[in-house]
N, C-alpha and C positions, 0 to 999 in steps of 0.2 A: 488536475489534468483534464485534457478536453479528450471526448471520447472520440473511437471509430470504430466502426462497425466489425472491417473486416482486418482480421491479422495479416499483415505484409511478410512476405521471406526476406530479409536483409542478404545472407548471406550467397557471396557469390565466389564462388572454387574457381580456380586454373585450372586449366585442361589436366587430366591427371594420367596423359601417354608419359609413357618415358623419353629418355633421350632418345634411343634408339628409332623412337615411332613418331617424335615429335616433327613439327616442319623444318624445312632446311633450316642452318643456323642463320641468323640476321646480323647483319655485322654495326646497323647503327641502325637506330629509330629517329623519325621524323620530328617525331613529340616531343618539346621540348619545354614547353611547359604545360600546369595543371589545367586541366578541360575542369571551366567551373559549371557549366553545365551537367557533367556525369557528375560534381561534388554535390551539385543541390539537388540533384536528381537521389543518390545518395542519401543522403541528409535527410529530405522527406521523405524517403523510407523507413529510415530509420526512427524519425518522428511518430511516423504512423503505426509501426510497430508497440512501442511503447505507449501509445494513448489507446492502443487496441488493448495491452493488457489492462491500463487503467478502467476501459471502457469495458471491459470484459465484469472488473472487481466494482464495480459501482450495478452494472445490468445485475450481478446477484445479489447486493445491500438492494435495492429496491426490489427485487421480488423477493425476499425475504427468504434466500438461500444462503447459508453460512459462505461466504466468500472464499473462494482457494484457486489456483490456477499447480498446472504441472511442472515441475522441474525434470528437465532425463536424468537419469540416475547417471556421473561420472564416475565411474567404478567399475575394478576389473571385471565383477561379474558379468558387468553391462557393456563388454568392448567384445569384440571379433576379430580374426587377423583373415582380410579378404586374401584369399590365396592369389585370384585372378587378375586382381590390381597389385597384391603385396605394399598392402597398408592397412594399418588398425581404421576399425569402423567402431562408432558407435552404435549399439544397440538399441531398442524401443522400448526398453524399460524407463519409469515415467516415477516421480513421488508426485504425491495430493503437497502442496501446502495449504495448511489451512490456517486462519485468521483464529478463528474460537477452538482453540488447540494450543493447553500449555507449553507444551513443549516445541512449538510451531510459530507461534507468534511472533516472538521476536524475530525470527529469520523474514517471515514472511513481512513484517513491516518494513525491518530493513531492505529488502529486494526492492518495493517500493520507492522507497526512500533513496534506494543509488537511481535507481530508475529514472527518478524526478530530478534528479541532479545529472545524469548521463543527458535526459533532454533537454534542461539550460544550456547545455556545454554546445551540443549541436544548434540548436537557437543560433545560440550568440558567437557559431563560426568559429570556438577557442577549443584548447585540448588543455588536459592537467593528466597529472601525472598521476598513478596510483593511488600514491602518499597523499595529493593535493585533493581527491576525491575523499578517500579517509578526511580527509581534516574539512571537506565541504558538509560531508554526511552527520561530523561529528557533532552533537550539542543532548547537553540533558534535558531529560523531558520535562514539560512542565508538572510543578507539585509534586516532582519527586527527586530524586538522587541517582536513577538511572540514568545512563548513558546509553546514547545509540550504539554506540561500538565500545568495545572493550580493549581492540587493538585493530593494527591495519589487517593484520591476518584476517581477520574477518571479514572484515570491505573486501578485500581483496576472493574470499570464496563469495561472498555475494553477487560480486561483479561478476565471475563466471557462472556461476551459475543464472544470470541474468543474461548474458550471453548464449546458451543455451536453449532458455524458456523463448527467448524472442528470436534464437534463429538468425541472429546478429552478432557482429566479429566486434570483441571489443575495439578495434581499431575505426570502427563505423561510430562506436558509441562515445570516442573522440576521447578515449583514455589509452593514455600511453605508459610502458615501463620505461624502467632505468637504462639510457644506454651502455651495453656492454657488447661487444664486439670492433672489431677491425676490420678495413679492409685496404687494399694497395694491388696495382697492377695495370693491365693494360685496356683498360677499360674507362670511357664517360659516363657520367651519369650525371640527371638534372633532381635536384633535392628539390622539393617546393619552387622549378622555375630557377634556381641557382646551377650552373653549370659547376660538376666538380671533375676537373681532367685527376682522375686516381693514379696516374702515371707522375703526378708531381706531387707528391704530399710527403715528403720531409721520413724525419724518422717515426712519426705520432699517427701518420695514415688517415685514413677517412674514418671517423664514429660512425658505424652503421646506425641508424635510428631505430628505434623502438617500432614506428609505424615506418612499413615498407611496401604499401599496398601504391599501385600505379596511377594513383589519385596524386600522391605525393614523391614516387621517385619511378623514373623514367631513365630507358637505357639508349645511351646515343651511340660515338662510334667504338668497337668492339676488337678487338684483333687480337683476342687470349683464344688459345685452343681447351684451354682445361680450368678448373678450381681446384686450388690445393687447401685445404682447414685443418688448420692445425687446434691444437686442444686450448693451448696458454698461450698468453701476449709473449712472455718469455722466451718461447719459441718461436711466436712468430717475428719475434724483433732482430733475431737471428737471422731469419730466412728474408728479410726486409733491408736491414744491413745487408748481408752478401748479394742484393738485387736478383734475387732466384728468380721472381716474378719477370725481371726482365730477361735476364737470360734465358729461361725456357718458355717464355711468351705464357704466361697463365692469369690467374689472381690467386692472390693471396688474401685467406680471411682468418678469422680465431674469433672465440667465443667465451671465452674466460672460461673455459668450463663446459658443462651445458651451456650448448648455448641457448640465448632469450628467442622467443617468440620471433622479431626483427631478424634478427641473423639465420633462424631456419625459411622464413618468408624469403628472403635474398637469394638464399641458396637455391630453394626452391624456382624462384622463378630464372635466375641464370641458367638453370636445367633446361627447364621446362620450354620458357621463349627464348632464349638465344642456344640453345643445344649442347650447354657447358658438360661434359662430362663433370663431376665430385669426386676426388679423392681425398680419403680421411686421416691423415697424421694423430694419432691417438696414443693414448701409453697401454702398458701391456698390462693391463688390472681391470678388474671387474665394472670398475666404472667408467673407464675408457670405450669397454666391448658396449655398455650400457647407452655411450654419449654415440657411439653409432649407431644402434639400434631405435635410437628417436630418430638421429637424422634419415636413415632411411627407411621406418616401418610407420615412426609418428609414434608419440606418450600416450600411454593410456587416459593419465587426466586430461589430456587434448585430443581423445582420439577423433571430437567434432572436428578439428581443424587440418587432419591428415592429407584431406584432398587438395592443400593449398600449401602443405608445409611437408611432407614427407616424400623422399628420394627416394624411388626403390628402386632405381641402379646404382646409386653411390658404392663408393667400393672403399673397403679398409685398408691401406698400405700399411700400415705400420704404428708399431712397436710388436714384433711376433715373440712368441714364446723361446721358437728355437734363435732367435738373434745374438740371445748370452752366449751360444757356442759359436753360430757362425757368424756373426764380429767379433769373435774372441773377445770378446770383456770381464773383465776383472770381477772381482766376486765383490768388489767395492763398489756393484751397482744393483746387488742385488736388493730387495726390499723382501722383507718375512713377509706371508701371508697371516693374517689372523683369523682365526674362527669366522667373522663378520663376512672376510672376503671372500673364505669357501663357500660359506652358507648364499652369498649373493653370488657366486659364478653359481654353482648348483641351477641356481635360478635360473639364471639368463640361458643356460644348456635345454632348459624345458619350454622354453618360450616355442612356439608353435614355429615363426619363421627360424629358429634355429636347429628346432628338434630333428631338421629333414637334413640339413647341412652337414654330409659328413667334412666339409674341412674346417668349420666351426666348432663341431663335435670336436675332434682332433687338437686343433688350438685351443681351448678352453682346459681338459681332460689336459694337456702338457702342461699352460700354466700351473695348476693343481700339483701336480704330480711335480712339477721344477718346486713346488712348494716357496715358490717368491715370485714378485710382481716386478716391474722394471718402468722408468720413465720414460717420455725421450729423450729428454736432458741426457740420459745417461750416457748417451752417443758422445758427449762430449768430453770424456775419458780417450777417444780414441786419438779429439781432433776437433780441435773448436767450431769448425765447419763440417763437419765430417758428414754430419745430418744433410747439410745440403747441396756439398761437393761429390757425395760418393753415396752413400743410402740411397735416400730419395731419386737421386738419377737412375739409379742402377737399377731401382724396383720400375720404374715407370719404362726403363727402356723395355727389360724383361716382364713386363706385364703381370707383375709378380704382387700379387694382390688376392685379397677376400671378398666376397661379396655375399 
């Protein structure tokens, strides 16, 4: 690698006001396709960044200083919950890696080694995936029987914490995940220069991508009042069928789950530059309360990335505790709690942004105490639609929500 002197900051946050404080809503953007000027303006930073670390690990093999550069520690000890913005920070806590250190070596060569493979990829203007980084990084070393990786798990903690050391979004460093998420509604948007009107996309929707940074997707004309996210495609294929998005003028997203990096980026920015309010469709279990608390606080293992990806006005609509009484349902929806789930609600009650919330207090302490979890699915015991003809309406008219 060719040196430079000085380390560049890659990484660049979105305003991180809320909706409420953000600028008026924009109803379409001009931009419609990629500014390749802010790309290569990008790009060689990103180059610079990483030949700084290289340039950094060569300045101390020649003076004859054992080589090691900082990694921030990701880890709870090393996170904060900013009250005043209400989003995880990371902290200043740092490891040494070092080169001439058993136990260090190999990580420390591998970081390297994606490093060197993160800067071909911006070179030569391409992206891979993960997996395709793993398998670029992959080969045994000469005169031996070692492998550089052992599995992708490992690439894949190198690559953030390469992310980290250089202060650089992996999305700069032109590695992308898997996509997983949806979206549909009343809304345009240009993917790489490609016009996608989300108002026509069948039953299958638009794949949110993996990378969602405004380098590559651009919001045009706009006329949703809100975001509605749901947990599962399942449900969202429901709310998608019955055109909820058009009937209540919104979007509609899901994230399989947790959602990926991509899908909280999306969300984040329909906040933050067009003024979407976020409402969360989640189930009633520990890890539903969980898949809200990144979308609006940010993950601890990402807590670098909070000022570009975490909502803290998002609000929880649903799946509540008291729902099994007041929609009358059946005891054929109830789901036992196991040791696992108390032990992880417990948790989530002591989380810093919850411990102040008494209606969070409240909700969590009732799951518990109902001693069973519920889906959303479950709604549809009442009425195959039920979820989107009479819930969800009813909660949004009455502003009947968690936050």
């Amino acid at each position: 690698m060719a040196t430079s002197k000085k380390k560049k900051t890659v990484r660049k946050t979105a305003g991180e006001t809320s909706a409420a404080t953000a600028a008026p809503r924009r109803r379409a953007r001009s931009a419609a396709t990629v500014d390749p000027a802010e790309r290569a303006r990008v790009d060689a930073e990103t180059v610079a960044s990483i030949e700084s670390l290289a340039g950094s690990i060569v300045e101390q093999s020649l003076g004859h200083i054992d080589p090691s550069f900082d990694v921030p520690t990701r880890s709870k000890s090393n996170v904060h919950f900013d009250a005043k913005a209400r989003v995880l920070r990371m902290g200043d806590a740092a490891q040494q890696r070092l080169l001439f250190n058993l136990g260090q070596a190999k990580k420390f060569m591998q970081t390297v080694l994606v490093a060197d493979g993160c800067r071909d990829l911006v070179r030569a203007g391409k992206t891979l995936s993960l997996r395709g980084m793993y398998y670029k990084s992959l080969h045994t070393i000469a005169g031996t029987k070692e492998k550089t990786f052992d599995g992708q798990d490992e690439s894949d903690a190198v690559l953030e914490d390469l992310e980290v050391t250089l202060d650089a979004l992996r999305e700069n460093l032109h590695v992308f995940a898997k996509k997983r998420g949806t979206m549909v509604g009343n809304i345009t948007v240009f993917d790489n220069g490609d016009e996608i009107d989300c108002r026509r996309m069948g039953t299958g929707g638009y794949a949110i991508p993996s990378i969602c940074e405004p380098s590559v997707i651009q919001f045009g004309k706009c006329d949703a009042k809100f975001v509605l996210h749901v947990e599962k495609d399942t449900v969202w294929s429901r709310f998608n069928e019955d055109r909820f998005w058009e009937k209540h003028n919104c979007i509609l997203t899901e994230g399989s789950g947790q959602p990926p990096r991509g899908v909280r980026r999306l969300l984040h920015r329909l906040n933050t530059e067009l003024g979407l309010p976020v409402y969360c469709l989640l189930d009633c279990d520990p890890w539903g309360h969980y898949i809200y608390s990144v979308i609006k606080q940010g993950s601890i293992n990402l807590a670098y990335e909070s000022g570009r990806m975490a909502i803290p006005d998002a609000r929880y609509l649903g799946i509540r505790a008291d729902d099994y009484v007041r929609c009358e349902l059946s005891d054929d929806v109830k789901i036992e709690l196991d040791d696992r789930d108390r032990k992880r609600a417990r948790e989530i009650c002591e989380y810093p942004w919850f411990a102040d919330r008494k209606h969070w207090q409240k909700e969590i302490k009732r799951m518990i105490s109902n001693g069973f979890k519920m889906e959303v699915e479950s709604l549809i015991t009442k009425d195959i639609s039920y979820v989107t003809e009479t819930y969800v309406p009813e909660r949004l008219a009455a502003k009947d929500w968690l936050d």
